[in-house]
C-alpha positions in Angstrom: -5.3 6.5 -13.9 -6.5 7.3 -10.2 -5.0 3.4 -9.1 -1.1 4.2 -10.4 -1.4 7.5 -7.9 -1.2 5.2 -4.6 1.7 3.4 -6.8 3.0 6.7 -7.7 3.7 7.8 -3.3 3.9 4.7 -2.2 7.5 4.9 -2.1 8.0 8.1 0.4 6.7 6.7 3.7 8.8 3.7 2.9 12.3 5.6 3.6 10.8 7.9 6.6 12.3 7.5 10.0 11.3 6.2 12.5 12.9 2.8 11.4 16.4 3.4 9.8 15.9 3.3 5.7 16.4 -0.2 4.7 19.8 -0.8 3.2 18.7 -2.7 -0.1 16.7 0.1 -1.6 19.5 2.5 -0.8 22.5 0.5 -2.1 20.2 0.1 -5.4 20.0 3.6 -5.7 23.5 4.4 -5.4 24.6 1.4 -7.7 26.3 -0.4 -5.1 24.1 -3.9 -5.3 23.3 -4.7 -9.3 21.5 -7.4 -8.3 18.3 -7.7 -9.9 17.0 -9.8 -7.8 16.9 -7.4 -4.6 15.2 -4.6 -7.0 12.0 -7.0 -7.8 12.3 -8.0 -3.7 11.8 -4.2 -3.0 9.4 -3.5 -5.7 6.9 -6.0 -4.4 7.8 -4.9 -1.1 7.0 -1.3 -1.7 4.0 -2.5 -3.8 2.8 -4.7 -0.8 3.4 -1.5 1.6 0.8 0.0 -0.7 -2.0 -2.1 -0.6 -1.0 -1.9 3.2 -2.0 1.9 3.5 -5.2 1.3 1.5 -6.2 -1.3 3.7 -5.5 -0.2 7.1 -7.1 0.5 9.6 -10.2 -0.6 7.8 -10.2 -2.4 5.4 -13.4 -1.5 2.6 -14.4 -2.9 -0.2 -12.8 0.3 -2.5 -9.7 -0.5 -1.1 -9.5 -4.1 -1.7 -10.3 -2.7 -5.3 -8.0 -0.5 -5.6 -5.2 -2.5 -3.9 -5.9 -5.3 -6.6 -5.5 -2.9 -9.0 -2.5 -1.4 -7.3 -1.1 -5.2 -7.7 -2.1 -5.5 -11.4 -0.5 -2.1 -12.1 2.6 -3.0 -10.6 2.9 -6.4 -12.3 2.5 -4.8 -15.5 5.5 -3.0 -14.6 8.2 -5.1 -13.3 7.1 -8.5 -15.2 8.2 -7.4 -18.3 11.7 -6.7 -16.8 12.0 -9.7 -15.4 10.6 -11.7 -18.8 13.4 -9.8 -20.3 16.3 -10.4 -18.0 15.3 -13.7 -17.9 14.0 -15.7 -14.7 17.3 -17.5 -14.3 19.3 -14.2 -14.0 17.1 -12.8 -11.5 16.2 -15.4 -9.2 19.1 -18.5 -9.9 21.9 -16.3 -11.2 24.6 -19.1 -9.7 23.2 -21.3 -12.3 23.6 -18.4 -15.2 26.3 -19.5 -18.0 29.3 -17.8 -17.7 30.2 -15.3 -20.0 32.8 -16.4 -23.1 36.4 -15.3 -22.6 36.5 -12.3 -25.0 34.2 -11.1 -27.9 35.1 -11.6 -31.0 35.0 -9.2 -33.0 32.1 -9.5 -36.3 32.9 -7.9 -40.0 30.4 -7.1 -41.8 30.1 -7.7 -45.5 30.7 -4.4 -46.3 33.9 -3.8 -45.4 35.5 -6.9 -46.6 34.7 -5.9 -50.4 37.3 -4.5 -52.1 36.7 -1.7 -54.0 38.4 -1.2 -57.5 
């Protein structure tokens, strides 16, 4: 449980000044860029600014630890996702199949029986 808290405020000193916040994170946020594979992009980039902070200045041998950990916890996050999306969508969506023209529209069995 202690690992997912570096996880948990990694996030914060990402978005401070001095540096402008970065524009993909933001246009995630507001819904503005649906694509999926920006959000894994700044995941692992947010995940890799973690292990950062437990590294620097010094790196010890608890931090390599926990920033493995930090790694493992965050794959066990997002991986799923991206099993689910598919690894086409996210990372080669030019080569996704275009969606049919129109859904047709399904009956079920119950309403075609006619009741008498």
């Amino acid at each position: 449980m202690h690992i997912q808290l570096p996880l948990h405020f990694t996030p914060f000193p990402y978005f401070r000044p001095p540096p402008p916040p970065p524009p993909g994170p933001v246009s995630l946020l507001s819904g503005l860029n649906p694509k999926p594979s920006v959000l894994v992009m700044h995941f692992f980039m947010v995940a890799l600014y973690g292990v950062g902070r437990l590294l620097l200045p010094r790196p010890t041998l608890r931090g390599v630890w926990m920033s493995v950990c930090l790694l493992l916890v965050a794959s066990r996050i997002i991986l799923p996702i991206i099993w689910n999306e598919g690894l086409r969508a996210i990372f080669l969506p030019k080569l996704e199949p275009l969606p049919k023209e129109g859904i047709k529209r399904v009956q079920s069995k119950a309403s075609t029986r006619v009741v008498t």
